[in-house]
N, C-alpha and C positions, 0 to 999 in steps of 0.2 A: 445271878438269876437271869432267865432270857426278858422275865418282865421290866428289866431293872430300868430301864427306861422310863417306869413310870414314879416320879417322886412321892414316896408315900408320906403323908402329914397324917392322917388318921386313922384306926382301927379299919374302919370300914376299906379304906385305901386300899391297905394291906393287904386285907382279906381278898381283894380283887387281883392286885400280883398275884399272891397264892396261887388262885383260880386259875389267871391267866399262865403261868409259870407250869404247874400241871397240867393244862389244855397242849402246851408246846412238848411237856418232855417226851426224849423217846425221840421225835421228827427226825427226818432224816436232816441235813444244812441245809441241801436245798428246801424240801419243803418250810423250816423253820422259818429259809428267810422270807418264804410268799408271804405266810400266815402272819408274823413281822410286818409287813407290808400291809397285808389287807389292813389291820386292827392301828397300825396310825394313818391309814387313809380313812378311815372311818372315826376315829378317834377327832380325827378335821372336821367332820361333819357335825358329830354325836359326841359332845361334851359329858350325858348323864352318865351317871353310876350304871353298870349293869343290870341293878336289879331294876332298875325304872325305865328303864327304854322299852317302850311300845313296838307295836306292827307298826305303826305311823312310822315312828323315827327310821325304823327299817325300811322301809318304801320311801323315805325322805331319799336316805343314804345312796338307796337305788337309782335313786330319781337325777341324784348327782354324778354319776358315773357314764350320765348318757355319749361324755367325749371318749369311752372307752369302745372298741368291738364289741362284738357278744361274746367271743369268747373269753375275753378279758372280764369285763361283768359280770359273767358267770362263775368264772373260776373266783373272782373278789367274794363274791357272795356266796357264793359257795363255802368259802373259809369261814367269813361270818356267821354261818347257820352252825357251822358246821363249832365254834365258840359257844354259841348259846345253845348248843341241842347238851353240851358236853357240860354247862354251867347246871341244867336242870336235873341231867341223870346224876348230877355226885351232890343233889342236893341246896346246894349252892341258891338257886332262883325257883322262884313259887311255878314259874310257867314258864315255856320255851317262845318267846315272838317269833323265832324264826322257822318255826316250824311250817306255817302256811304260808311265809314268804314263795312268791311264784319268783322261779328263776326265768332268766330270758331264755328262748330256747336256740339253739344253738344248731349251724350247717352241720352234719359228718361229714369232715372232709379228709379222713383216712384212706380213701382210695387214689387220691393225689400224693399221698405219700409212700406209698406201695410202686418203688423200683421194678421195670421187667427183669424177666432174669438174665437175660444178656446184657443189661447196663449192670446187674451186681457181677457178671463174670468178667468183667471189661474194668471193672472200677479195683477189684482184687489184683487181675492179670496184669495191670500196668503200673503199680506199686512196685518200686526197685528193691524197695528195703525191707530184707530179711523178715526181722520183725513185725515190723508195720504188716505187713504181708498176712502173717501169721494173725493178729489181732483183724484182720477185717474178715479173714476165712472164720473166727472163732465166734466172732459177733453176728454173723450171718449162720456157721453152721448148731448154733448154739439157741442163738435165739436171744444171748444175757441183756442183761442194764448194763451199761457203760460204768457204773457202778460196781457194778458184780464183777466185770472183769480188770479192773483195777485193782480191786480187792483179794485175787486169787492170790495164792501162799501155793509153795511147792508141793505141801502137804495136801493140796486141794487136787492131785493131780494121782488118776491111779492107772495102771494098763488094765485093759480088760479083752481076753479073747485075741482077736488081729488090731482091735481097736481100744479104745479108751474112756475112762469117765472123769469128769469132773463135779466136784462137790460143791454147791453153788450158795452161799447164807446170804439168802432174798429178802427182798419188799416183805415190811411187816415178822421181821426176824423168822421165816421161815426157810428148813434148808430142804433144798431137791438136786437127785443127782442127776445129773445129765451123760447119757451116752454119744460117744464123740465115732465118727467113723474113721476108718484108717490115713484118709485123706485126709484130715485135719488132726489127727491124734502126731502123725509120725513127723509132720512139722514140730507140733507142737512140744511135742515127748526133745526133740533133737536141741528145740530153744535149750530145756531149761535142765540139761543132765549135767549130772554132776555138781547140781546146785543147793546149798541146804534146804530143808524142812521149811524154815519160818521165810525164806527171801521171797518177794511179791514174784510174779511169774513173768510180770513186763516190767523193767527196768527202764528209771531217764538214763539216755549215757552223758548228763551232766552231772546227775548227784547220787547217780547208782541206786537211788529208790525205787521206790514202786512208782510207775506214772498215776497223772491224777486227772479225773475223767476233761479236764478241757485240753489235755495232752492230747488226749487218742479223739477229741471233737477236731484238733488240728489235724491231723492224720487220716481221719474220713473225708474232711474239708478238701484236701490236696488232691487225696485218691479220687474223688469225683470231679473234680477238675479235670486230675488228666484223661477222666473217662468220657469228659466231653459233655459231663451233666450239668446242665447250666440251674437246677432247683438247689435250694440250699439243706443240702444232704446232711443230717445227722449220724451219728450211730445210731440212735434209736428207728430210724428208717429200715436198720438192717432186722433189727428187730420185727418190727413191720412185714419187712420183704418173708424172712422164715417162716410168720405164722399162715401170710398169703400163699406162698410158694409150697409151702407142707401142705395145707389143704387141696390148690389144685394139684397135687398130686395123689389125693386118696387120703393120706394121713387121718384118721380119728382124731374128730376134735377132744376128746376127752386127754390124747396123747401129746397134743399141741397145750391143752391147757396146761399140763403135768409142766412141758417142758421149757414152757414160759413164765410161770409158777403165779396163774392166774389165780385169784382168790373165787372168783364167781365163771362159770361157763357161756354166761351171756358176756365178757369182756372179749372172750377167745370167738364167739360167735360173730361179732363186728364184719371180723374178717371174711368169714364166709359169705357177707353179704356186701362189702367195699369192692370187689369185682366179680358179681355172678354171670354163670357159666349159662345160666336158663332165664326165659323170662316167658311167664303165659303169652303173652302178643307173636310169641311163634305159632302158636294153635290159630292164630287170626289169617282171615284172607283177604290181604290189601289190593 
């Protein structure tokens, strides 16, 4: 069980694994292991049962996190709320403390991480290798989780028209397909012909798997290196870069949300506002 961690001596114990053990199922690893995280650093702080912990002890907990950022604090407690809003809906606890917990509030600094487009075409264009090549054009003209494209099967791959789609099973097990243009489809199509159905679509050439997302982190790592990008470039940046890059060029947010497989359209909106193109103070006369 993921709760297993905690040694259960009685009923009520138990009952609390339970809880905890359903709050976790489903997580992605990563998420599993934050929320893992948050709940034995809080577990340091706050010894009681769940159903007796107060707003107090939740603001104690707060109160001890002060050696963290904000956005580390945030995202802690965020987890934590996010245990107890889940204990109250399934029952579990007579009332939610964490629901009026105020979180700290936190800089957006998503426009820091928004690549120009000639550092993403420099960061592609100086990649030797084949593949790798292929995986940095896919993640930028795609838009995926580093996730998503690990997980691609050959089956995920279909021609369509001069170009191509791929079938993508997203954040929150949801699936959407993505149209690929011919400039990234006829790499891509060229990787993986002649390959079965079920083989991942990027391969280690050590153990002939499927790579595993801190594979392709090493492979964005290197490619911004020799791009001469001195910030510490993820794939997720490329991610970043598309939904910024599709907007300044017209793109419909509703089509960028589609194709990043945003659950809410204020997620996809961030962007349209992490580098604006207007600002009222132009109407001003200095």
């Amino acid at each position: 069980m993921h709760g297993a961690e905690v040694v259960v001596t009685s009923q009520p114990e138990r009952a609390e694994v339970l809880l905890i053990d359903s709050w976790l199922h489903g997580r992605t690893a990563h998420t599993l292991r934050a929320y893992q995280a948050d709940l034995r650093r809080f577990r340091s702080v706050c010894t009681k049962p769940l159903g007796a912990v107060t707003l107090s002890d939740l603001q104690a907990f707060a109160d001890s996190l002060g050696g963290l950022s904000a956005a580390s604090r945030y995202r802690t407690l965020s987890g934590i709320k996010s245990l107890f809003a889940f204990g109250f809906r399934v029952g579990y606890l007579r009332f939610d403390p964490g629901r009026v917990l105020r979180l700290p509030p936190v800089r957006n600094r998503l426009s820091e991480r928004i690549l120009p487009e000639e550092q993403v075409r420099c960061l592609i264009a100086r990649e030797p290798a084949e593949r790798n090549r292929v995986i940095l054009k896919l993640l930028y003209a795609s838009g995926m989780r580093v996730s998503e494209v690990c997980a691609l099967q050959i089956r995920d791959l279909l021609a369509s028209g001069d170009g191509g789609q791929v079938t993508v099973f997203g954040k929150g097990g949801v699936t959407r397909v993505i149209h690929l243009q011919p400039e990234i489809w006829e790499p891509l199509s060229a990787l993986t012909r002649e390959r079965a159905p079920d083989d991942a679509v990027f391969c280690s050439r050590k153990t002939g798997f499927g790579l595993l997302p801190g594979a392709v982190r090493t492979i964005v790592k290197h490619a911004s290196e020799r791009a001469g990008i001195s910030q510490p470039v993820s794939p997720h940046w490329l991610r970043h870069a598309h939904a910024s890059h599709a907007l300044d060029h017209g793109a419909p947010i509703h089509l960028v949300q589609a194709t990043l497989g945003h659950a809410s359209l204020a997620t996809t909106g961030r962007y349209a506002h992490a580098r604006p193109k207007e600002s009222s103070g132009r109407y001003l006369q200095l």
